[in-house]
N, C-alpha and C positions, 0 to 999 in steps of 0.2 A: 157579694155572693152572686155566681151567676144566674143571674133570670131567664138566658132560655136552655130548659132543659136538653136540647138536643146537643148541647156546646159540654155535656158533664165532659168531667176529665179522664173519667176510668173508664176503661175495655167490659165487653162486655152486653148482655142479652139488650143493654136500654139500646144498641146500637142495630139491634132490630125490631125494638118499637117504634112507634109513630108517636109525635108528641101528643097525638090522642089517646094512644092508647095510657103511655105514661099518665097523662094528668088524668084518666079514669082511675089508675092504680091509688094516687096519688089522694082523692078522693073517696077511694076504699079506706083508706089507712086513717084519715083526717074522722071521718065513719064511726069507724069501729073505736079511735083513740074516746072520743065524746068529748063532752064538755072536758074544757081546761083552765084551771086556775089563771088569774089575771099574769103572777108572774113565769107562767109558762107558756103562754102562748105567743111568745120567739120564737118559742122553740116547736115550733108546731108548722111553720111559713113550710111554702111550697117547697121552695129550694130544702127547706132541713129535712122534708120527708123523704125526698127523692134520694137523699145522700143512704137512710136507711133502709129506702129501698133494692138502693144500687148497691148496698151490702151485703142485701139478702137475696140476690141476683131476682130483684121482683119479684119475690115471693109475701105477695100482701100478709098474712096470716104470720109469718117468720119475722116481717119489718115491723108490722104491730106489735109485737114481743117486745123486739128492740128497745124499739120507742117508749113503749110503757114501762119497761126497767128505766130507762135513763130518765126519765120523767121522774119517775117513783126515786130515785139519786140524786137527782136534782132537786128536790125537794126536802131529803134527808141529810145529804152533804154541802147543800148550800153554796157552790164550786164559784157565782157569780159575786159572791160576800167574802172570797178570801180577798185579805188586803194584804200590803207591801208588809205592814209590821208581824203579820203572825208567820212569816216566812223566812222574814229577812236574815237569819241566823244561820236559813240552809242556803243562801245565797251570797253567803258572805266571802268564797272562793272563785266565785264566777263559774262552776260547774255549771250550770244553763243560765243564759243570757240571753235575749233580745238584740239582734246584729242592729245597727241604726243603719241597716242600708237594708235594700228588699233585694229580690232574685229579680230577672228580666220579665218576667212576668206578674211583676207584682207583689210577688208572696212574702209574708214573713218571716225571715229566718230566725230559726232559734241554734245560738251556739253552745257545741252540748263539750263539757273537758273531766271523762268522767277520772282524768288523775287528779280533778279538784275535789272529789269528794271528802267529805267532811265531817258528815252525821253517820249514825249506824242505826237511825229510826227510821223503818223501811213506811209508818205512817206519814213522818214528816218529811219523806223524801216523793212522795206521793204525792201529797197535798202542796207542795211546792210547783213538780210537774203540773198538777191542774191550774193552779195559779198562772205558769209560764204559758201554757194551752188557752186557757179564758184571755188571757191579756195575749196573746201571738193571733186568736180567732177577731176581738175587738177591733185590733189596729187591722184587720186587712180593708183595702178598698173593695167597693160594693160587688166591681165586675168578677172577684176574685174569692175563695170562698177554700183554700188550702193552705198550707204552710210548710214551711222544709224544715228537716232537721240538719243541722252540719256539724257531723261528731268527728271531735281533735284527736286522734290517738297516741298523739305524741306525748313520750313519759311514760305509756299505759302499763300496767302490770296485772297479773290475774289476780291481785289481792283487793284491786279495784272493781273485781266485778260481785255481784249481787244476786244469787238465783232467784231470791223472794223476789226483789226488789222488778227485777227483769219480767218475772213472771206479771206481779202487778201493773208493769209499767204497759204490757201486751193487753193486758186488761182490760184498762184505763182509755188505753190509744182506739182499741177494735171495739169495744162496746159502748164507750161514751160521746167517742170522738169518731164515727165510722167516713172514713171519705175525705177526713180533715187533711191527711198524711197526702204532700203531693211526692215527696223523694226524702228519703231521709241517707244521704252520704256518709260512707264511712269513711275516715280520709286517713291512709296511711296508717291500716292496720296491722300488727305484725303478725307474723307466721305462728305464733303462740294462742291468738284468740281464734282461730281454725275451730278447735274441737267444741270450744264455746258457742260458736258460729252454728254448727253440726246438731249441736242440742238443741240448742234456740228455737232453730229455723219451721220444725215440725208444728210447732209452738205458735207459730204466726198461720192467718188467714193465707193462702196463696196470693191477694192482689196486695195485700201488704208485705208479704214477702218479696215479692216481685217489685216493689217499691224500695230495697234496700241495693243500694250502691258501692262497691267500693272502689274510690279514686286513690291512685296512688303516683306520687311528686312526680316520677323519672319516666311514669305511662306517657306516652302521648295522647294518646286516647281519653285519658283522664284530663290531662290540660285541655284537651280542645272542648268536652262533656263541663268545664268549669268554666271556660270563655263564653260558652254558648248560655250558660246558665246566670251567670253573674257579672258586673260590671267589676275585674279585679284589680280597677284603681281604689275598690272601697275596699274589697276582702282582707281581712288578714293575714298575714304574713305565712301563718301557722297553713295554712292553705293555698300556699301558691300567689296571694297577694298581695296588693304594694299598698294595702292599707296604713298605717302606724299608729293608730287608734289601741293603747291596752286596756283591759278592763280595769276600769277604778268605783272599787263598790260605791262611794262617796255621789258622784258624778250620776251614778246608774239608780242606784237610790234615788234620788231626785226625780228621775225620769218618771221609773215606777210609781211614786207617789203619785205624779203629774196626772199618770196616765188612771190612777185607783180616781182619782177625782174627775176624772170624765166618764170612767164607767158607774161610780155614783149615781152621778148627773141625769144617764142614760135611764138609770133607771128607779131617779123619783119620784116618776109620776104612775109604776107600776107596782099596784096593790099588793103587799106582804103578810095581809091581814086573812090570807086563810091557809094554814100551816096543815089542813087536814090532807090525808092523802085519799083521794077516789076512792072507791070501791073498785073502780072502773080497771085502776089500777094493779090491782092486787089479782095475783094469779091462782088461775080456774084450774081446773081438769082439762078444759079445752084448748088452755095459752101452752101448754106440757109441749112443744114441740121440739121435735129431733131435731135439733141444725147441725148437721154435719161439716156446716161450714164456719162454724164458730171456735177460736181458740184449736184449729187445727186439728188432726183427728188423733191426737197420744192424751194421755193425762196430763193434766198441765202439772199434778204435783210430782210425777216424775223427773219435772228437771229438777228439783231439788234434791233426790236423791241421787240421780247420773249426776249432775256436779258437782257435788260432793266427792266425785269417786276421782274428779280429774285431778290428777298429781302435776304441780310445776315443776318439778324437778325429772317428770322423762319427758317435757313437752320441748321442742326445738326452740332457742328463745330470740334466734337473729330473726332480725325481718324480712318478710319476704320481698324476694326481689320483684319489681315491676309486672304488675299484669299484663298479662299478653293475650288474654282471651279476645278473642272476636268482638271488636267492640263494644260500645258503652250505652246502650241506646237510654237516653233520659226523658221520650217524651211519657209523661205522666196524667 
């Protein structure tokens, strides 16, 4: 994770603060959080507040919100305790994967293939994602504090897609994860997920919206946005690289395991022995705050009933031909 705050990755008001005034912010919010249980206060470091902060465009009073929900989730979901075995069953297509190579900057890729889907338990498809997010956050190195997403859309069909699912996954990412997201790629999506796209998008935070990508094989501009991103002697094929690595759950199992037994490790020597949740926690009349930058400004359970409404059979199903729009800018 990055240590000096002035280096954050997102756009935005911190870019007219001084690192003084941040770290006063930053000290509000540590403040108002109060004491915190032994196995939460990771989750408490400089760098995790600023990320909350930098969500809530410095809004002390908004970030503390935040903060105290995800505390208060963390505590009740227990996200750091999922292991390989209570998963491994929605992992058993390679629908999100762990890439063994990182981006140029370090970060973890996770590769997302949502034609591998498998389950129809939009729980266990959840608690899977948290799983792939706790373990993609663990392995990053220190200077580094983001992760990418790289979704395969080859094969895709709209029978693949999920509005619960979708809706949760927005959820999950913007309020428990705020700042995690450095790009998440769509690669070679076809002319049919458009109107999915269309619902979606209102759906999302703007700097996470603005974080989604789409590369497509025949762009240029998409190959040079992948060259500059990624080393694609490792990538895979499905993306434009000369990797030859496929996914063998066998092989990937083992890793996972590997990896469940160092985040153990990490944290056996922090106290699990108070399961109460604060008072501190728990929302007032005063924590009530409008965030209009939260989950975007429609109802979120409206996408479930506009997608519903989408028909595949008047939707155009060839793919679209190569973007041409004005560049691909990928710094994040």
């Amino acid at each position: 994770m990055a240590t000096d705050l002035k280096k954050s990755t997102s756009s935005g008001r911190e870019n007219c603060l001084t690192s003084e005034e941040q770290q006063k912010k930053i000290n509000e919010v540590r403040s108002l959080i109060g004491p915190v249980p032994d196995r939460l206060s990771q989750y408490c470091s400089n760098q995790t507040i600023s990320r909350y902060l930098i969500a809530r465009n410095w809004n002390v009073k908004k970030a503390t919100k935040m903060l105290k929900d995800s505390l208060k989730w963390r505590l009740e979901y227990k996200p750091d305790e999922i292991r390989w075995d209570d998963i491994a069953h929605e992992a058993e297509t390679g629908k999100i994967y762990k890439a063994n190579y990182k981006d140029k900057q370090g970060r973890t890729v996770l590769v997302m293939r949502p034609r591998c889907q498998n389950t129809k338990s939009t729980k266990g498809q959840i608690r899977y994602l948290v799983y792939c997010m706790e373990n993609a956050i663990f392995s990053l190195p220190e200077e580094q504090g983001q992760v990418v997403w790289l979704i395969d859309f080859h094969g895709f069909n709209m029978s693949h897609i999920s509005f619960k699912v979708t809706r949760e996954t927005a959820i999950v990412l913007q309020e428990r994860y705020p700042e995690r997201l450095g790009i998440a790629i769509l690669y070679n999506a076809p002319k049919f997920f458009e109107p999915f796209w269309k619902l979606a998008k209102p759906f999302l935070e703007p700097k996470t919206a603005n974080k989604v990508k789409f590369f497509y094989p025949e762009d240029p501009s998409s190959t040079k946005a992948m060259e500059e991103l990624f080393d694609m002697e490792l990538v895979e094929t499905a993306f434009g690289g000369k990797g030859d690595a496929e996914f063998d759950i066998n092989k990937y199992a083992e890793r996972m395991k590997e990896d469940d037994k160092k985040i153990s490790a990490s944290l056996a020597n922090v106290s699990n022995s108070d399961p109460v949740i604060p008072e501190s926690y728990l929302e007032t009349s005063e924590d009530k705050v409008v965030d209009e930058s939260s989950s975007g400004n429609a109802d979120m359970d409206d996408i479930d009933e506009a997608g519903e409404k989408l028909s595949i059979d008047t939707v155009d199903k060839h793919e679209l031909s190569p973007n041409k729009s004005p560049g691909i800018t990928i710094s994040t």
